[in-house]
Backbone as a chain_set.jsonl record, in Angstrom:
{"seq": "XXXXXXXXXXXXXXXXXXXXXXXXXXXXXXXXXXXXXXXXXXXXXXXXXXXXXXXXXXXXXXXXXXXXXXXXXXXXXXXXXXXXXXXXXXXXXXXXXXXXXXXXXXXXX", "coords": {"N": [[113.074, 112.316, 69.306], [112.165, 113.235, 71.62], [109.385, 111.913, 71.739], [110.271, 109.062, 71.584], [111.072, 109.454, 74.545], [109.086, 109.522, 76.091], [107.931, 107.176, 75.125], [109.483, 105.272, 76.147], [108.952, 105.789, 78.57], [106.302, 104.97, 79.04], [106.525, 102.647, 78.694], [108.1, 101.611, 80.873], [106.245, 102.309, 82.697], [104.355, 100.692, 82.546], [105.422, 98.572, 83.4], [105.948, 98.208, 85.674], [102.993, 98.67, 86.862], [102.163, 96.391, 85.703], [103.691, 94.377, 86.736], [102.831, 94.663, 90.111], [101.012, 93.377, 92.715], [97.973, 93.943, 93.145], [97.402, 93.604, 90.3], [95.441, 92.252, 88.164], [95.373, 90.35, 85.559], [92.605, 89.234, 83.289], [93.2, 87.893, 81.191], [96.619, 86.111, 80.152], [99.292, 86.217, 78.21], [102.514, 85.587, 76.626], [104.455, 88.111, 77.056], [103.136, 89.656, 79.288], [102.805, 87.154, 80.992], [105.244, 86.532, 81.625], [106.176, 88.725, 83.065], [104.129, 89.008, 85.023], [104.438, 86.395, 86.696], [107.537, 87.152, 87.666], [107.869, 89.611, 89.49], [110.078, 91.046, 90.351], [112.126, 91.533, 88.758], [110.526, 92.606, 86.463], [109.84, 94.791, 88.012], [112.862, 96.067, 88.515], [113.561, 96.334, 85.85], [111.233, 97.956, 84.79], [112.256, 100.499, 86.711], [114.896, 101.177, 85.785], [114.948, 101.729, 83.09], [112.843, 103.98, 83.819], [114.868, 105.843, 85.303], [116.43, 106.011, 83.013], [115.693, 107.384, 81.257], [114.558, 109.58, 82.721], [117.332, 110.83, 83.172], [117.769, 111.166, 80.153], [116.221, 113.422, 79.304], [117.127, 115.311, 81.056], [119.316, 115.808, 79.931], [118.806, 116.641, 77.111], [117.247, 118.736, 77.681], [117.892, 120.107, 79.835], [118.422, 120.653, 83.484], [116.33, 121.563, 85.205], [114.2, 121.769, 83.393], [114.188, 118.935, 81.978], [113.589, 117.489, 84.705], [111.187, 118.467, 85.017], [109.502, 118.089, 82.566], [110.19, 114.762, 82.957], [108.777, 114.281, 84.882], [105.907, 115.326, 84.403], [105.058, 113.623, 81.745], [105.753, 111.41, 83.13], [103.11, 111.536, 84.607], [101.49, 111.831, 82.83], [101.45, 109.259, 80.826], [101.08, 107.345, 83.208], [98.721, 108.122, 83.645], [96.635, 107.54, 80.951], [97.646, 105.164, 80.744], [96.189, 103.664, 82.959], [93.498, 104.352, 82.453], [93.25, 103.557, 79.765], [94.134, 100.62, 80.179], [92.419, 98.319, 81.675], [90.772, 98.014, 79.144], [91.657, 96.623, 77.885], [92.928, 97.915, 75.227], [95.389, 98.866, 75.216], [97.407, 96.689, 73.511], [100.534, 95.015, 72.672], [100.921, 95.653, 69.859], [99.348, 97.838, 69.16], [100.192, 100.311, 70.481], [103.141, 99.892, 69.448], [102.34, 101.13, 66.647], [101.565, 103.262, 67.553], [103.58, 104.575, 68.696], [104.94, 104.666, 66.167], [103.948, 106.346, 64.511], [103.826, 108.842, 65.612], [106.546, 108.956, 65.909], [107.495, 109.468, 63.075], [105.868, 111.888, 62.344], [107.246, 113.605, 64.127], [109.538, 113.66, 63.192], [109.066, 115.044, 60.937], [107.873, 117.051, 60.755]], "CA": [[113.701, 111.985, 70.573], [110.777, 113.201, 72.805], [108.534, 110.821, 71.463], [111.259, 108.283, 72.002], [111.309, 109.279, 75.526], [107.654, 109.523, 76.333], [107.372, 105.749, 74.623], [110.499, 104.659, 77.288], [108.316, 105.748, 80.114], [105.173, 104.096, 79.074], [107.039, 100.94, 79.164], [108.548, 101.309, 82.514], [105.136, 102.635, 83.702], [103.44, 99.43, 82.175], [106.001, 96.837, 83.298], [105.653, 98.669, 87.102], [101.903, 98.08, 86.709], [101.689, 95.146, 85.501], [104.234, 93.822, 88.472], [102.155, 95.221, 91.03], [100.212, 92.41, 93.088], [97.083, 93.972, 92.665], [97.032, 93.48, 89.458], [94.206, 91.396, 87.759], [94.724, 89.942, 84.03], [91.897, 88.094, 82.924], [94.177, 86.559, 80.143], [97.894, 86.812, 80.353], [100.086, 85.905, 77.574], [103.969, 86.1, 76.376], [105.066, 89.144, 77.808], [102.353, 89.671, 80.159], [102.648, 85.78, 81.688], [106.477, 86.306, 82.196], [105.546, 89.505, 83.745], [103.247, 88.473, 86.45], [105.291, 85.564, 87.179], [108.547, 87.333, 88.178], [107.947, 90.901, 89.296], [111.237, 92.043, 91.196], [113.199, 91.678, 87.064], [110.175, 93.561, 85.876], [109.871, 96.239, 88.59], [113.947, 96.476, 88.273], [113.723, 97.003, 84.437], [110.823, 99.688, 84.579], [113.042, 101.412, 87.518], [116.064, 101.443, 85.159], [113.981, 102.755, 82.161], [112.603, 105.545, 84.07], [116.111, 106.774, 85.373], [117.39, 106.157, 81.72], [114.62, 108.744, 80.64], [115.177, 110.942, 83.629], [118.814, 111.256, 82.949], [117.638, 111.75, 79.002], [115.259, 114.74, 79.952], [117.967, 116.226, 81.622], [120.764, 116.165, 79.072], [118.091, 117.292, 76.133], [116.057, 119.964, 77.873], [118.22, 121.272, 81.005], [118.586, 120.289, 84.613], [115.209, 121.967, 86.252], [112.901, 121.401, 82.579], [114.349, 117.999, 82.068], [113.211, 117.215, 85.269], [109.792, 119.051, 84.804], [109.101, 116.886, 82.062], [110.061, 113.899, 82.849], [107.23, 114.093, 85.975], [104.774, 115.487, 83.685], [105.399, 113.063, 81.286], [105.486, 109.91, 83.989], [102.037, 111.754, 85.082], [100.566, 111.481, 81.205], [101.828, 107.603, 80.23], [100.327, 106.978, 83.649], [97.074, 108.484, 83.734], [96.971, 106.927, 79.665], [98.025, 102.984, 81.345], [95.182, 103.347, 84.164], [92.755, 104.842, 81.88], [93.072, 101.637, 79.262], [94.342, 99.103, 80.342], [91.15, 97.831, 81.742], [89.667, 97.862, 78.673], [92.574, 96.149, 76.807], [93.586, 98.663, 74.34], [97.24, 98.838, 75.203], [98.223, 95.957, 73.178], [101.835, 95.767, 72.183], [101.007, 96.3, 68.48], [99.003, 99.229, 68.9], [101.373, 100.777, 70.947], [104.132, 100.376, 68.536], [101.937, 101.147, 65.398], [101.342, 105.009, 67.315], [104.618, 105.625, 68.399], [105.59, 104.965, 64.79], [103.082, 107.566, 64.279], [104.167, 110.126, 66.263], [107.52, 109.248, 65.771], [107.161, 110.47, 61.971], [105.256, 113.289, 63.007], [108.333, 114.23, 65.214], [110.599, 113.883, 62.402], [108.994, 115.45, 59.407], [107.443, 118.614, 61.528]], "C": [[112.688, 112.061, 71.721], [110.064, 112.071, 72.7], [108.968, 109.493, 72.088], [110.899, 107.85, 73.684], [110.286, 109.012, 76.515], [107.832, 107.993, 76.129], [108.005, 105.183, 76.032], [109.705, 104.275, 78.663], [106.671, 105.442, 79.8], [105.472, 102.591, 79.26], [107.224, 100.606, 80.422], [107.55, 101.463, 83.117], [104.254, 101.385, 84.034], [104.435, 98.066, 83.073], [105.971, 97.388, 85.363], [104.391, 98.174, 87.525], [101.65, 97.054, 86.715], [102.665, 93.872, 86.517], [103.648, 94.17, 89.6], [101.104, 93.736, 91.437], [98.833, 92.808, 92.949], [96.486, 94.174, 91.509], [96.601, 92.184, 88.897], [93.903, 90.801, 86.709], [93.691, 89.085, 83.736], [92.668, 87.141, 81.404], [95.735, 87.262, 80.327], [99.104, 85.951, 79.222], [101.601, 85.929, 77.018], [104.146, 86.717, 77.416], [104.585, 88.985, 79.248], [102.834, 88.482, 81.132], [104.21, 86.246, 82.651], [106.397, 87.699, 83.373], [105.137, 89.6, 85.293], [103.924, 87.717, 87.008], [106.579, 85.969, 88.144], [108.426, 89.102, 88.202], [108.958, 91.363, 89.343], [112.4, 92.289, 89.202], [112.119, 93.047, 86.271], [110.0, 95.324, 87.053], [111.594, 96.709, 88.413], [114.33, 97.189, 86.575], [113.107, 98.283, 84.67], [111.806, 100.651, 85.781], [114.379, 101.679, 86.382], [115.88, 102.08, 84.024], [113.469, 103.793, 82.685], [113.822, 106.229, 84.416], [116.465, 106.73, 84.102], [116.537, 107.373, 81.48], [115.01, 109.913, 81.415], [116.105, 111.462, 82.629], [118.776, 112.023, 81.128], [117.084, 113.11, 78.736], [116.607, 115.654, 80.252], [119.291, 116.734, 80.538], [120.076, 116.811, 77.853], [117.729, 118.817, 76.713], [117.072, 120.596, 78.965], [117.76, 120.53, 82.609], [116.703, 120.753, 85.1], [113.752, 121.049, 85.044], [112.9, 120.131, 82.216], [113.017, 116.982, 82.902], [111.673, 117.365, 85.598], [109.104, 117.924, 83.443], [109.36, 115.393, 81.679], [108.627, 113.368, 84.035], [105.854, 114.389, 85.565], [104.119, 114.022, 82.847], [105.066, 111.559, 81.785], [103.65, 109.839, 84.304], [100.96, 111.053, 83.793], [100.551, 109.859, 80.755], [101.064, 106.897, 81.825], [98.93, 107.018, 84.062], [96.625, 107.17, 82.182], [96.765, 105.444, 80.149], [96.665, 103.025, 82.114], [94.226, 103.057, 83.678], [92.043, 103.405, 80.755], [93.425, 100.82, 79.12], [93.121, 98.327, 81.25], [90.754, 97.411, 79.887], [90.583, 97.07, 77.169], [93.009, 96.679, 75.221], [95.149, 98.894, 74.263], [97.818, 98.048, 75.167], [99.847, 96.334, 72.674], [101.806, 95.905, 70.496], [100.682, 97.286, 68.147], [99.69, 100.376, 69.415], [102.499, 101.317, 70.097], [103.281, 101.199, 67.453], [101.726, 103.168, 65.855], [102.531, 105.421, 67.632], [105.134, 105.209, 67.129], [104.93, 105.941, 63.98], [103.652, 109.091, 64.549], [105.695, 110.03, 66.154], [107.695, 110.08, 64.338], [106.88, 111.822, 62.181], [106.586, 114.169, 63.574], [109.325, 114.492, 64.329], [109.909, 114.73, 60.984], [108.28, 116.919, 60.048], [108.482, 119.18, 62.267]], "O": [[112.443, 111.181, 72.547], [110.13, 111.229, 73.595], [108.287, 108.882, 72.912], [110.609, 106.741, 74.135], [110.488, 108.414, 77.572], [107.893, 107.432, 77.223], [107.282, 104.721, 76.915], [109.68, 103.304, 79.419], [105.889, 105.879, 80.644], [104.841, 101.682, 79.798], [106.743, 99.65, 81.031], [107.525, 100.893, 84.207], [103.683, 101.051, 85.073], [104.079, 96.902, 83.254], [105.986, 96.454, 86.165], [104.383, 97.339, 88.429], [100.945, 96.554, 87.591], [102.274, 92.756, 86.858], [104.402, 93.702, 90.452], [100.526, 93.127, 90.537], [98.21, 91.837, 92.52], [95.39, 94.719, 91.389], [97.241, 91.149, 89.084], [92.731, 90.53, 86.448], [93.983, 87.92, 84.006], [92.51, 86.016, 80.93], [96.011, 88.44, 80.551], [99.72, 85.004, 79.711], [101.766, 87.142, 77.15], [104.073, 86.239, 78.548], [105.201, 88.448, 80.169], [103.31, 88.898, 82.188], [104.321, 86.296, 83.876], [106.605, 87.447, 84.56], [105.651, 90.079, 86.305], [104.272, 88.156, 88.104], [106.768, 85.357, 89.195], [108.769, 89.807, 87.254], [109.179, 92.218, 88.486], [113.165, 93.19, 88.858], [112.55, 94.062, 85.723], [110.059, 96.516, 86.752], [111.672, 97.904, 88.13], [115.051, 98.132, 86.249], [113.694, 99.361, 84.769], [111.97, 101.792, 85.349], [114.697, 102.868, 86.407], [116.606, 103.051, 83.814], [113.599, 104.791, 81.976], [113.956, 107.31, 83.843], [117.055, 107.788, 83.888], [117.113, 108.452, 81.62], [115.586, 110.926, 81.017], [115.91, 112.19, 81.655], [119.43, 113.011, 80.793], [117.613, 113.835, 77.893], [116.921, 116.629, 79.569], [119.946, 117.776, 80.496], [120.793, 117.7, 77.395], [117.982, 119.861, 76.112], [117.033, 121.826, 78.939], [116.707, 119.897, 82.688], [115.976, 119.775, 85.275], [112.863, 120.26, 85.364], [111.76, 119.717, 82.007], [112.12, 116.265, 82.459], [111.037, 116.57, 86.29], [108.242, 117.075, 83.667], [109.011, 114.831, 80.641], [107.833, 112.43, 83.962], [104.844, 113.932, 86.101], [103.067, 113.459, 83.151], [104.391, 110.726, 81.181], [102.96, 108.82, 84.302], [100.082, 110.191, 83.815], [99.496, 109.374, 80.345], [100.44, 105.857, 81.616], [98.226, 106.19, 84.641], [96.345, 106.009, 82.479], [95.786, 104.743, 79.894], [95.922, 102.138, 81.694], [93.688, 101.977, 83.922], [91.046, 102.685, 80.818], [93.256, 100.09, 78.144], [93.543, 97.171, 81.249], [90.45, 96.238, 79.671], [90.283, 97.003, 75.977], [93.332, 95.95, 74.283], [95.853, 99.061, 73.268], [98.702, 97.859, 76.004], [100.298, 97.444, 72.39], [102.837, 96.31, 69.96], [101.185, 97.9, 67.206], [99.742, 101.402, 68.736], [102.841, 102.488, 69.935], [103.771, 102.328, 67.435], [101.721, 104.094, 65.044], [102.905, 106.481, 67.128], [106.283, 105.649, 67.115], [105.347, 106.3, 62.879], [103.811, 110.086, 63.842], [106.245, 111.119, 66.318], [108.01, 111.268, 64.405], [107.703, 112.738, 62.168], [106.727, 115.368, 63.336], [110.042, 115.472, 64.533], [110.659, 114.88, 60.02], [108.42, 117.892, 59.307], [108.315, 120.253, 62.847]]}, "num_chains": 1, "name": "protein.A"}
């Protein structure tokens, strides 16, 4: 479920990002294209994905720690996005391929 929720808010962090006017793809494909094209759908999704997470935080962990890590949490998936997405590592296959990593991990530990 953590894992889960962590993944949630790398999405919303990424689709915030990547709506942002100063942002710079040198190639922009599928996702990405539709993306750039129409921010206010993608800044409204990642806003609705991070309250979904919030609100998940809070009903798992507790009103104050909830809230403690979902800001930690927003802090980590965005340091993480800044860090490489320059350098185009945060395709969407590799992405999935670790949280199916860590999702395991989460379930068998």
């Amino acid at each position: 479920m953590i894992s889960t929720l962590y993944f949630l808010q790398l999405i919303a962090f990424l689709l915030w990002q990547l709506s942002s006017k100063q942002t710079k793809l040198s190639h922009s494909r599928g996702i990405l294209k539709k993306v750039t094209a129409n921010p206010k759908p993608a800044r409204l999704t990642g806003g609705l994905l991070c309250t979904i997470t919030l609100v998940l935080f809070i009903i798992k962990l507790g009103l104050f720690s909830g809230v403690c890590a979902a800001i930690v949490g927003l802090m980590g998936v965005g340091c993480l996005s800044l860090v490489l997405q320059p350098f185009n590592y945060l395709r969407w296959s590799s992405v999935m391929a670790l949280y199916a990593i860590f999702l395991i991990l989460e379930i068998l530990i």
